[in-house]
N, C-alpha and C positions, 0 to 999 in steps of 0.2 A: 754513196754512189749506187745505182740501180746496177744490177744483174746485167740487164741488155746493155752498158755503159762499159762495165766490166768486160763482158765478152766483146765487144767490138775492139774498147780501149788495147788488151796485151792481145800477148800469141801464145802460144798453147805453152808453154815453160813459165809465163807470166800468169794466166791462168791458174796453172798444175800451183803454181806458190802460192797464190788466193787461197785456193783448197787444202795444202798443207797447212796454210797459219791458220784456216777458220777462217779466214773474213766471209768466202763465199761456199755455200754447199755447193757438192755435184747434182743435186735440185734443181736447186735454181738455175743452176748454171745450162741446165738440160732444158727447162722451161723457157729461159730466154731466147736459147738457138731454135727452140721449137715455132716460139712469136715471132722470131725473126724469116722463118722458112714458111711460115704462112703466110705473113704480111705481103711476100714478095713471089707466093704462087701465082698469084693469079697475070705477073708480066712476066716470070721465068719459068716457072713450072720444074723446080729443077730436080725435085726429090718423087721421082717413080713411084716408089712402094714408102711411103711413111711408118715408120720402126717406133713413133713416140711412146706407145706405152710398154714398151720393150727399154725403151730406154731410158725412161720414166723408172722402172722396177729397176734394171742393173745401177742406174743413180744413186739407191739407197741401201746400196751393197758396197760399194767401190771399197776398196783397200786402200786410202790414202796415203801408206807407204810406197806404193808405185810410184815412177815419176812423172805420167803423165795422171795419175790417177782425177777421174772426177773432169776430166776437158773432154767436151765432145765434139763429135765430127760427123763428117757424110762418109759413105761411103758408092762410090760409083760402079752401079751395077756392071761393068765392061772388065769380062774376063773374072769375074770374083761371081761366087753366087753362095748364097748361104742357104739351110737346110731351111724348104717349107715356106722362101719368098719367092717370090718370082723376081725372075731375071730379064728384064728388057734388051738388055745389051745395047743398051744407045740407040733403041731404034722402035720404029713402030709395027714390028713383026710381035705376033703373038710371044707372048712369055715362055720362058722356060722354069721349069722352077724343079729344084734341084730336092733330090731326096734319099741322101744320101751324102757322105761326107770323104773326102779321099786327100 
């Protein structure tokens, strides 16, 4: 079964168990969500600031004794901001981008 099959197929505790037994890396599993969030830019546009090679690198680090270890996600810039991305806030006002951590 393909990556992209995989990650549509479970939900993220179905996933996380792909990754504990081996069947699938946090690689792949990163690369498929990433195919998947392109494919689908250009009619939803839904990811502001693209993280891939950020998430690409933590992929090949993960601790697979976490429970969700190795499942990835989006994360929505509204009211969250992380150090050195910009921050949309769900809108098309100029970014904010945080620099500093609190």
């Amino acid at each position: 079964m393909s990556a992209e099959r995989m990650l549509w197929e479970n939900d993220a505790t179905g996933l996380a168990e792909l990754v504990h037994s081996g069947e699938i890396s946090p690689q792949d599993l990163v690369d498929a969500a990433i195919a998947r969030a392109e494919a689908t830019r250009p009619d939803i546009n839904a990811i502001a600031e693209p993280l891939y090679d950020a998430a690409r690198t933590r992929a090949k680090s993960v601790d697979r004794t976490l429970p969700l270890a190795g499942v990835p996600f989006a994360l929505k810039d509204l009211g969250i901001a992380i150090k050195g991305v910009p921050t949309h806030t769900g809108s098309r006002i100029p970014a904010f981008t945080a620099t500093s951590i609190r």
